[in-house]
C-alpha positions as CSV (number, residue, x, y, z in Angstrom):
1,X,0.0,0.0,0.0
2,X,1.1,3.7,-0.8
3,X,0.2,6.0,1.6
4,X,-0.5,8.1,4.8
5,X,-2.7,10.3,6.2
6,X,-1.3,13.9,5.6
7,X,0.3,15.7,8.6
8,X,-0.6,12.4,10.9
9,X,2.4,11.8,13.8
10,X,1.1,8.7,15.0
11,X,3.5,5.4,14.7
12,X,1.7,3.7,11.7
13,X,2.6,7.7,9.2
14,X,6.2,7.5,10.7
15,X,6.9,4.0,9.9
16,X,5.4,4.7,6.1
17,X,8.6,4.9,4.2
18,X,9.7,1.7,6.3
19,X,6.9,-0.1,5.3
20,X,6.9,0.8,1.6
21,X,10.7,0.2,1.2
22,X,9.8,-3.6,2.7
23,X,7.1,-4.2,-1.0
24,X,8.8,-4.6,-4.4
25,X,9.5,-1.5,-6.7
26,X,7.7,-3.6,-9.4
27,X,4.6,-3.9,-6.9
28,X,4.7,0.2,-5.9
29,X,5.1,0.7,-10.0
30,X,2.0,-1.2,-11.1
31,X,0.0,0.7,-8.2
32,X,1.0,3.9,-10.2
33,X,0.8,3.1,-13.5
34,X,-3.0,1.3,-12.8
35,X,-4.3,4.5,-10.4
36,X,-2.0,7.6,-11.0
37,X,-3.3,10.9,-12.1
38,X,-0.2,13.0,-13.8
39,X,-2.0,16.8,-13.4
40,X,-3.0,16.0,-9.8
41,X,0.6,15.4,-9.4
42,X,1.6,18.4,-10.7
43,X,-0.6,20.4,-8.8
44,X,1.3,18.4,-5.8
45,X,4.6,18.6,-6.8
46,X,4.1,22.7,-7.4
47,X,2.1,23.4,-3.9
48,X,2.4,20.6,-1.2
49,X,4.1,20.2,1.8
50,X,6.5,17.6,0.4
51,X,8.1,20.7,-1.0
52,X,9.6,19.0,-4.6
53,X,9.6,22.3,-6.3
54,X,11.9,24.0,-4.1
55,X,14.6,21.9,-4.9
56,X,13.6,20.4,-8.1
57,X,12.8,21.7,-11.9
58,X,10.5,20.1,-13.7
59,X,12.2,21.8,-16.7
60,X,11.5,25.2,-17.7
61,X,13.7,26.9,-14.8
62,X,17.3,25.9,-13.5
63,X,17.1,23.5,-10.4
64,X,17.7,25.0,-7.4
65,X,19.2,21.6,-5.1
66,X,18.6,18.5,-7.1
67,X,18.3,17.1,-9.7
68,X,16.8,18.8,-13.4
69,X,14.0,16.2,-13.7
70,X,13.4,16.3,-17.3
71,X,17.3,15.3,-17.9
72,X,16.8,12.0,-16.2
73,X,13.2,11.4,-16.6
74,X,13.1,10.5,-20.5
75,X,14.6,7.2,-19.9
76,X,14.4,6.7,-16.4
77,X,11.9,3.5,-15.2
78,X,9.1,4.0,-12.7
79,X,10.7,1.8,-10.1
80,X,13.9,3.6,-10.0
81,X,12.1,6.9,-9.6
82,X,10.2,5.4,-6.7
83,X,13.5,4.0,-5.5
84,X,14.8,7.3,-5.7
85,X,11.8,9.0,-3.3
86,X,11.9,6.1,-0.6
87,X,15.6,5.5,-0.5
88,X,16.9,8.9,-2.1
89,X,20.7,7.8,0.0
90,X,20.7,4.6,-1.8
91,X,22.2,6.2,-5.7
92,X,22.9,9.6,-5.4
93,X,23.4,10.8,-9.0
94,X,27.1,12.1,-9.5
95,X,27.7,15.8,-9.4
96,X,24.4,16.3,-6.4
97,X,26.4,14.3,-3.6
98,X,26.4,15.8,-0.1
99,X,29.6,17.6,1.1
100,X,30.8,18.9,4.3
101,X,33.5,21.9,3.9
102,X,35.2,22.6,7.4
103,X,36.8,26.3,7.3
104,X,40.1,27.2,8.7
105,X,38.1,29.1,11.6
106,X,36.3,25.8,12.2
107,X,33.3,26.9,10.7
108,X,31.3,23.8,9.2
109,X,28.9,24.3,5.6
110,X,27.1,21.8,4.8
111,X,25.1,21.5,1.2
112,X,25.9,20.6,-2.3
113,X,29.0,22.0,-5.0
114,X,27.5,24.3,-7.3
115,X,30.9,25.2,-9.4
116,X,34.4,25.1,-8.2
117,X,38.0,26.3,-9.2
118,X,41.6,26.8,-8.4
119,X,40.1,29.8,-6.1
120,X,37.0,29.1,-4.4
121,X,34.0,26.4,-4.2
122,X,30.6,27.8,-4.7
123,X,28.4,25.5,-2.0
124,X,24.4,25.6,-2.4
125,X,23.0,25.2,0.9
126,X,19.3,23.6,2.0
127,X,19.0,26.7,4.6
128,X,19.2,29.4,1.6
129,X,18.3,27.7,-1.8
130,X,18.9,31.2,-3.9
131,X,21.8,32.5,-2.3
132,X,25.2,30.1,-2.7
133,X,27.9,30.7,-0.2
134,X,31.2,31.1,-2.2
135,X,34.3,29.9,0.2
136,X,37.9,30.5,-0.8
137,X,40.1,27.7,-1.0
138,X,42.3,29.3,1.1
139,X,40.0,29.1,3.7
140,X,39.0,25.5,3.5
141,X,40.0,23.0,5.9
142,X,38.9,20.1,5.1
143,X,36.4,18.8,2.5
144,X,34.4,15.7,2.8
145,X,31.8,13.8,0.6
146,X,28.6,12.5,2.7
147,X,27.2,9.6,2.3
148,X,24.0,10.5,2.6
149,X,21.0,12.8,0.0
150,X,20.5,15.9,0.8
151,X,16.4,15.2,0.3
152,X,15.4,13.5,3.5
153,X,13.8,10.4,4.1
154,X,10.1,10.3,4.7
155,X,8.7,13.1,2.5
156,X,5.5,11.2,1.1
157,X,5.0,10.4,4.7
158,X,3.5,14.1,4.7
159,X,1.1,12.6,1.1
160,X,-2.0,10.6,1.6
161,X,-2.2,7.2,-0.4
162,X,-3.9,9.1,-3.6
163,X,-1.6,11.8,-3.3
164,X,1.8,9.4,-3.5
165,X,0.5,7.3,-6.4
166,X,-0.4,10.8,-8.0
167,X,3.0,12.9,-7.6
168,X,5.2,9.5,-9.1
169,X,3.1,9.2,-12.1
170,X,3.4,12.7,-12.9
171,X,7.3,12.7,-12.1
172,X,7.6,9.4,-14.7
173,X,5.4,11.6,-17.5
174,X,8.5,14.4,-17.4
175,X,10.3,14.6,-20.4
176,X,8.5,12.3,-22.2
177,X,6.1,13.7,-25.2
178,X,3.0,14.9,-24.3
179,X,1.4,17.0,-21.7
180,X,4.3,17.0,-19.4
181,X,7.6,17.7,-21.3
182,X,8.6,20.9,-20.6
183,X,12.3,20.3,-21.7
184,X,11.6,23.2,-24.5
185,X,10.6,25.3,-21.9
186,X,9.6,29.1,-23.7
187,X,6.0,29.0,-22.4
188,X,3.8,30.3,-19.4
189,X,3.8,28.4,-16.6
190,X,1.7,30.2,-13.6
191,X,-0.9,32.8,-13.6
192,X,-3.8,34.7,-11.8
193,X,-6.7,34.7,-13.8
194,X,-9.9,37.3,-13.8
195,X,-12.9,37.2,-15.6
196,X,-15.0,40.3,-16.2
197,X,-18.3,40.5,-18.2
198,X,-17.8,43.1,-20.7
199,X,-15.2,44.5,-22.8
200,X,-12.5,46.1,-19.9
201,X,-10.8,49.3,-21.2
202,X,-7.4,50.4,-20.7
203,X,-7.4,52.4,-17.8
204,X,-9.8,49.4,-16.0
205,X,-6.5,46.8,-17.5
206,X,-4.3,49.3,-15.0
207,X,-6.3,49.1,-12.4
208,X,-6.7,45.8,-12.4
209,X,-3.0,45.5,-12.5
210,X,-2.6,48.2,-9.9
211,X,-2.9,45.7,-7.3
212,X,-6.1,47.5,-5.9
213,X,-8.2,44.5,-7.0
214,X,-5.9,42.1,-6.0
215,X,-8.4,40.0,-4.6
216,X,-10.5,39.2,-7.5
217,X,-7.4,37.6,-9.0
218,X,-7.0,33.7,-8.6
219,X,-4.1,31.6,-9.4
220,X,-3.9,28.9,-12.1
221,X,-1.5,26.4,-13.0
222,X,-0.8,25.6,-16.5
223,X,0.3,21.7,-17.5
224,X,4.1,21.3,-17.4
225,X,3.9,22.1,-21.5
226,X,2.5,25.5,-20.6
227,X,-1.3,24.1,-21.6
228,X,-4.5,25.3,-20.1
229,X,-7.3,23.4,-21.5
230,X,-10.3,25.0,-22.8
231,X,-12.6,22.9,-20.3
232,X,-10.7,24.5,-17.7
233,X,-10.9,28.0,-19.1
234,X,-15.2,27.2,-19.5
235,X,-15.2,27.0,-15.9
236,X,-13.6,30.2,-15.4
237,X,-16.6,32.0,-17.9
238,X,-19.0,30.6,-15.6
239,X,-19.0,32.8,-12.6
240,X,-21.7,32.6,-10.2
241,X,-24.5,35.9,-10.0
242,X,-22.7,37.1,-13.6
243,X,-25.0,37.5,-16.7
244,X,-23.9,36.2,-20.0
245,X,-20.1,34.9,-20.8
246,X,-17.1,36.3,-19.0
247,X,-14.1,37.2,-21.0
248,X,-10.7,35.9,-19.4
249,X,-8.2,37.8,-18.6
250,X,-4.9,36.1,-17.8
251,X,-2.0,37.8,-15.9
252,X,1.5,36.6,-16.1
253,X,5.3,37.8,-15.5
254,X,8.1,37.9,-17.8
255,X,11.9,39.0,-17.3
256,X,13.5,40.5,-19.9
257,X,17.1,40.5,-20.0
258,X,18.6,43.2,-22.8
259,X,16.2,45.7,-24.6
260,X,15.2,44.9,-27.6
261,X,12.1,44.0,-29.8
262,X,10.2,40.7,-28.2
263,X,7.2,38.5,-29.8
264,X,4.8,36.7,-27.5
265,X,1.6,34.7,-29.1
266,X,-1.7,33.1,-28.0
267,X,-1.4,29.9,-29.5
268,X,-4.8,28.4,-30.1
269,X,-7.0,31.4,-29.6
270,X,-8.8,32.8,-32.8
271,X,-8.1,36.2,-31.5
272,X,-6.9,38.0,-28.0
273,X,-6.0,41.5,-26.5
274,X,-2.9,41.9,-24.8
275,X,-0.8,44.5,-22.5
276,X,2.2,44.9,-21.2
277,X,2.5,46.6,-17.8
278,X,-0.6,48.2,-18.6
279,X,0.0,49.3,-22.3
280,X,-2.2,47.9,-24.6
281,X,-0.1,45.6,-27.6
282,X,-1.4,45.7,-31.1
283,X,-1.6,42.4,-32.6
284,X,-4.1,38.9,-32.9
285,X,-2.6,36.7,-31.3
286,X,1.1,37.5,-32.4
287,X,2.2,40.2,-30.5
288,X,5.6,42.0,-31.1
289,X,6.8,45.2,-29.0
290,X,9.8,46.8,-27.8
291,X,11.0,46.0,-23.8
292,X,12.9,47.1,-22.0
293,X,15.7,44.9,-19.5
294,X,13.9,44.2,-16.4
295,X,10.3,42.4,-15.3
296,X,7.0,42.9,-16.9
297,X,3.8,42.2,-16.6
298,X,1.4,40.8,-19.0
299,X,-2.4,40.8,-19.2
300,X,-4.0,38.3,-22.2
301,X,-7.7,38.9,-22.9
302,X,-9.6,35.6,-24.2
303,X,-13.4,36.5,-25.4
304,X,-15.7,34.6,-23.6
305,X,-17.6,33.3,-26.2
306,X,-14.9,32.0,-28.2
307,X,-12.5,30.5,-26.1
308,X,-10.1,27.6,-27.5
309,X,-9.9,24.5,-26.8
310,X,-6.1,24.6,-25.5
311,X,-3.9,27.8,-25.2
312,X,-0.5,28.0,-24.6
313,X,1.3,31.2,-24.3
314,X,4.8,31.5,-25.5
315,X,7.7,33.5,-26.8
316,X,11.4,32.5,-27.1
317,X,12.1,36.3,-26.4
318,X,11.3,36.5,-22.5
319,X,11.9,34.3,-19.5
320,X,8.5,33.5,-17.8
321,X,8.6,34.2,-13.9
322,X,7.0,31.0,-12.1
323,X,6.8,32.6,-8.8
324,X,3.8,32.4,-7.0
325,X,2.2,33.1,-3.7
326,X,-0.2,30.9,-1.9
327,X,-1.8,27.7,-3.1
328,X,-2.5,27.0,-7.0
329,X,-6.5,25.5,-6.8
330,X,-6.6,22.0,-7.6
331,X,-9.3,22.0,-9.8
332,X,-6.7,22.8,-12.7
């Protein structure tokens, strides 16, 4: 059995990973390929309290601890990625093994080599994920590689039974074609959606983006492949005590990183309205501007009536920011 309650401290959640580690790989494997659902394991791997995304990439953006998953995913089997979860000391992969530097002042950093030289070793430490300690060489003592992961035992311990059989199918889709390989990256990944019932203007677009309304704004979650379904976007049209369809708005961030002309398109809508950082964008749904070096926003417009039945929104030009606060819904 896979499986726990979630946040339970009694004996039978804390001997979980024990007691999976004593069935077969094969066995676990057939449980996920039979009763797995890839997108709710996405949604897990993104938000829950097993944490996976703030160590792991599932492509589009560098990893921050472990592992890029997409580079070992295309060929990897299902029983070594569940091997990998339970037992994640048992084959570290080379270049993400645990070292311990001791500094001449006896100062002890712990985490995992990020780039070294003749000068200094660049460590990436669990405590600060996005700011590496750089330690001279000259100041090193003694450098030793751990036996053991840096991911700790027992994390789907935190995952009920669904939610374990769920997050491994969904890591065994990555990198494989289809709905899940984002190893191309170039698409949006994560954004707050708003739907308003008649054609918004642009100085209602810069309010909106103001912040001032920052509550009528709710996250959404794209597939890995930067898909939203149209199903998905129906259910945003329907909004409860509104008359007649709701157009969409979708609000997303993208870095820039020299100035310069950029193209971003609506793939799959007939026809959309966009703006960047409240400017409105001529175009369809191929939209090229000039930006300047830095972070933008961007708000796309879907009619209501004519949504499509899968969007995607890309560019090659901009880097799509996947930060989010809060929980992404679940019924993505």
């Amino acid at each position: 059995m896979l499986g726990g309650v979630p946040g339970a401290q009694n004996a039978s959640s804390q001997n979980l990973t024990t007691r999976l580690l004593d069935q077969t790989n094969e066995t676990l494997a057939a449980q996920v390929r039979r009763r797995g659902d890839p997108m709710r394991g996405a949604l897990l791997f993104h938000t829950s309290s097993a944490g996976c995304i703030k160590c792991h990439s599932d492509g589009q953006v560098p990893s921050p601890l472990g592992p890029k998953l997409t580079d070992i995913n295309s060929s990897a089997q299902d029983t070594y990625l569940i091997e990998s979860i339970l037992n994640p000391s048992k084959a570290i992969r080379k270049g993400y093994e645990t070292v311990s530097i001791v500094t001449t002042d006896g100062k002890v950093k712990t985490g995992i080599v990020a780039s070294q030289d003749d000068t200094r070793i660049v460590l990436r430490e669990l405590v600060d994920l996005l700011h590496p300690t750089v330690i001279s060489q000259y100041d090193i003592d003694v450098v030793e590689k751990l036996p053991v992961s840096m991911m700790p035992e027992g994390l789907v311990d935190r995952l009920s039974q669904q939610e374990q059989v769920d997050l491994i199918k969904f890591l065994t889709q990555l990198g494989r074609p289809g709905n899940y390989d984002a190893s191309k990256g170039g698409v949006a990944r994560v954004y707050d959606v708003f739907t308003g019932t008649h054609r918004i203007d642009e100085d209602s677009v810069a309010e909106l983006m103001s912040g001032q309304k920052a509550d009528q704004w709710v996250p959404l979650l794209s597939r890995v492949n930067g898909t939203i379904s149209g199903v998905q976007l129906a259910k945003k049209v329907k909004v409860a005590g509104k008359k007649g369809p709701a157009d969409v708005y979708l609000k997303t961030n993208v870095e820039v990183a020299t100035d310069g002309a950029v193209t971003l398109s609506a793939n799959g809508a007939d026809t959309a309205d966009l703006w960047i950082d409240a400017r409105p964008v001529e175009g369809d749904t191929n939209f090229t501007t000039e930006l300047t070096a830095g972070k933008h926003t961007v708000v796309i417009r879907l009619d209501g009536k004519k949504l499509p039945a899968s969007f995607r929104f890309v560019s090659r030009d901009v880097t799509f920011l996947t930060e989010t606060e809060g929980s992404i819904p679940s019924t993505l």
